[in-house]
Structures are given as C-alpha cells and as structure tokens.
C-alpha positions as CSV (number, residue, x, y, z in Angstrom):
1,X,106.8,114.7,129.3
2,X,108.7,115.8,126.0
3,X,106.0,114.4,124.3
4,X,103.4,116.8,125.9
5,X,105.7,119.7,125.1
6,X,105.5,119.1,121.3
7,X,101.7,118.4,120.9
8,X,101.4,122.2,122.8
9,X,103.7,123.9,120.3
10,X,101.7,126.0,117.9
11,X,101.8,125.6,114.3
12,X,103.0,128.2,112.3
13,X,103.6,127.2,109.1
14,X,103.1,123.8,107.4
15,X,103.8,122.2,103.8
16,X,101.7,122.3,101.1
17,X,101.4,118.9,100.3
18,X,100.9,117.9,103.7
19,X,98.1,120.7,104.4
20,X,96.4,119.4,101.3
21,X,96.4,115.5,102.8
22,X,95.6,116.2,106.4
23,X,92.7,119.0,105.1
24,X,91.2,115.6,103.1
25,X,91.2,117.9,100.2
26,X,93.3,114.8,97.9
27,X,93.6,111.3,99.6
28,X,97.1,111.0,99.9
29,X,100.2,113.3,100.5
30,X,101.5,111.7,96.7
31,X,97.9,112.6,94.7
32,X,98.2,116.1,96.3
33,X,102.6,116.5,95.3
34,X,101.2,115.3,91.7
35,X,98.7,118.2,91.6
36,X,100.9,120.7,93.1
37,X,104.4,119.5,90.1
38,X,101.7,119.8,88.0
39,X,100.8,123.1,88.1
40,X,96.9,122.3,89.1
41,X,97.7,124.0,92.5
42,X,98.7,127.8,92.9
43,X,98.5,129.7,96.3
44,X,97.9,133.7,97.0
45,X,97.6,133.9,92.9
46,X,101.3,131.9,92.0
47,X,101.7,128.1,91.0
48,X,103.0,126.7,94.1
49,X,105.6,123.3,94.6
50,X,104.7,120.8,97.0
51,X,107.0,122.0,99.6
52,X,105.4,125.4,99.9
53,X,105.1,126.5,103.5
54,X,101.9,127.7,103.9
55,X,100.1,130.4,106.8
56,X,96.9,131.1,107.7
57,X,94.7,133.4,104.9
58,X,96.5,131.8,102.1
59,X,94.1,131.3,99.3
60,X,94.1,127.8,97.3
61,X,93.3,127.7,94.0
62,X,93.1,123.6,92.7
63,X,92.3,122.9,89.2
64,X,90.1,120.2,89.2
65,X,88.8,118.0,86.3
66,X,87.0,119.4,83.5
67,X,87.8,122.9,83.7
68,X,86.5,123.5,87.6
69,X,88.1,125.2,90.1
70,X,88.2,124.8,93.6
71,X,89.2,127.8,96.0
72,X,89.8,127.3,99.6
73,X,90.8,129.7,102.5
74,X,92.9,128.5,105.0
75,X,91.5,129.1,108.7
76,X,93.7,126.5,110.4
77,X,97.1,124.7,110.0
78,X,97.7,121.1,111.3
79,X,100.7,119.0,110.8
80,X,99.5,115.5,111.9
81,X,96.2,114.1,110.8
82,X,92.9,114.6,112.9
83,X,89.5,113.5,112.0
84,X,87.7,114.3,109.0
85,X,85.4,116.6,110.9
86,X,88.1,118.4,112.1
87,X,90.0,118.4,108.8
88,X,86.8,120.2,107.1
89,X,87.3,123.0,109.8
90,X,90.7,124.2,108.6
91,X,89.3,125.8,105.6
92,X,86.4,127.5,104.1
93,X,85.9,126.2,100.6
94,X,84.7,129.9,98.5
95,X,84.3,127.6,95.3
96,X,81.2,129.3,93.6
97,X,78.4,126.9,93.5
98,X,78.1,125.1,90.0
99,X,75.6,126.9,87.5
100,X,72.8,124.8,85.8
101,X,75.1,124.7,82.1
102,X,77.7,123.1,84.2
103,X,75.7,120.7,86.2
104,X,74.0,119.7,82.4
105,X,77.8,119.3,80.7
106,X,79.1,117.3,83.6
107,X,75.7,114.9,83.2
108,X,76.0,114.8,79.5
109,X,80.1,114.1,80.3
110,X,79.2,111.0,82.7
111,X,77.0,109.7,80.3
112,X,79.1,110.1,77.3
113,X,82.0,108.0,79.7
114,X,79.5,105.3,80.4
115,X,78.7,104.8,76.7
116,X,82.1,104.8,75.3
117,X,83.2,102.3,78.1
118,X,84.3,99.2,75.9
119,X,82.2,96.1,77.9
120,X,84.2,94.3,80.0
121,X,85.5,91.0,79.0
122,X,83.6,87.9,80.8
123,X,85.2,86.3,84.0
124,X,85.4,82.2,84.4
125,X,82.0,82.1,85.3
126,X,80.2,84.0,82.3
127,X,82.4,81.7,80.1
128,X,81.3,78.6,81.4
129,X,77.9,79.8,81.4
130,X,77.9,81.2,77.8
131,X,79.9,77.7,76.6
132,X,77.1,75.8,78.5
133,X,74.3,78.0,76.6
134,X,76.0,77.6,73.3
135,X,75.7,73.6,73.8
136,X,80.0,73.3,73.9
137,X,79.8,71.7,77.4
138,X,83.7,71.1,78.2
C-alpha cells in the first residue's frame, strides 16, 4: 500500500540532470552532469549545475556540437523513467529548424571527418590475407 501512495504523489520539482536523462534528451544521467559542469546547459537564461531543481515552463537552452542550439520547454516533470514516447511528451523542443547554409556546413563537416579519418589498421584476418597475397605464406 505505501508503495501506491508514492507513485500518486505529484511531482513538483525534479533535478536537472535527472529531467535531462528521463526526457532522452542525453543517454545517461553522467553525459547530461557533463553538459550541465560544463556550461553547455543554462535554464530560464542562467548556466545551470546539474542539481538544479527544475518546474514546469522552464526554458532549456543545450549547446550542442558545432555551434547549435537546442531549446526545449518543459510541459511535464517525471522522476523515474517511462517510455521513450512518453519521455518526448514532457517537452516541446522550440529549436528553430536548421537553414540550408547549416545543413550544407554540417554535410561539408561529415565529409571533411570521413576524409581525415586515418584508415584503420588491418585485423588478423586482413594480415593473413595480405601476407598470403604478397607470397610470405607463414
């Protein structure tokens, strides 16, 4: 019966770093307190620590990779996880959509990536085969 109590309470305020982890918004609770000591998160307008409380109508601002920003309302608060469908409903996500020169700069970005890649070196198999090729059968 106790346990019935506590899943009825309503939640009124919840950590940062846990909202951001049960939201699906960084994969784990440790990614998100990275972001958040970091200074890549700020709520309402003001870098926020990990241990934040936050309520609902707080604005999240994320700094993402290469310059982007996320921004996210909060509509909901949970402090256990739920489903990923039911984790996308806790927020609305006012990011503006990405214009064309972004969209070309982070194509021209992933290419760039894949070309200065160094080649990975071969496994056991690839040697054997490039030994067997090269006539040096051992």
């Amino acid at each position: 019966m106790g346990d019935e109590q506590e899943d009825a309470r309503p939640v009124l305020a919840v950590r940062l770093d846990v909202w951001l982890d049960i939201a699906c918004v960084f994969k784990t609770r440790s990614d998100a307190q990275k972001a958040c000591r970091g200074g890549k998160v700020s709520v309402n307008g003001q870098t926020a620590k990990p241990n934040r409380h936050l309520r609902l109508g707080d604005e999240i601002e994320i700094g993402r990779p290469f310059g982007r920003k996320q921004r996210l309302k909060i509509l909901g608060l949970a402090d256990r996880h739920i489903s990923r469908a039911d984790a996308r409903l806790l927020y609305e996500d006012l990011t503006p959509p990405p214009t064309s020169e972004e969209i070309a700069a982070r194509r021209m970005e992933r290419l760039y990536r894949a070309a200065m890649t160094p080649p990975k070196a071969p496994d056991k198999r690839q040697r054997r085969a490039i030994r067997r090729l090269k006539g040096r059968d051992d």
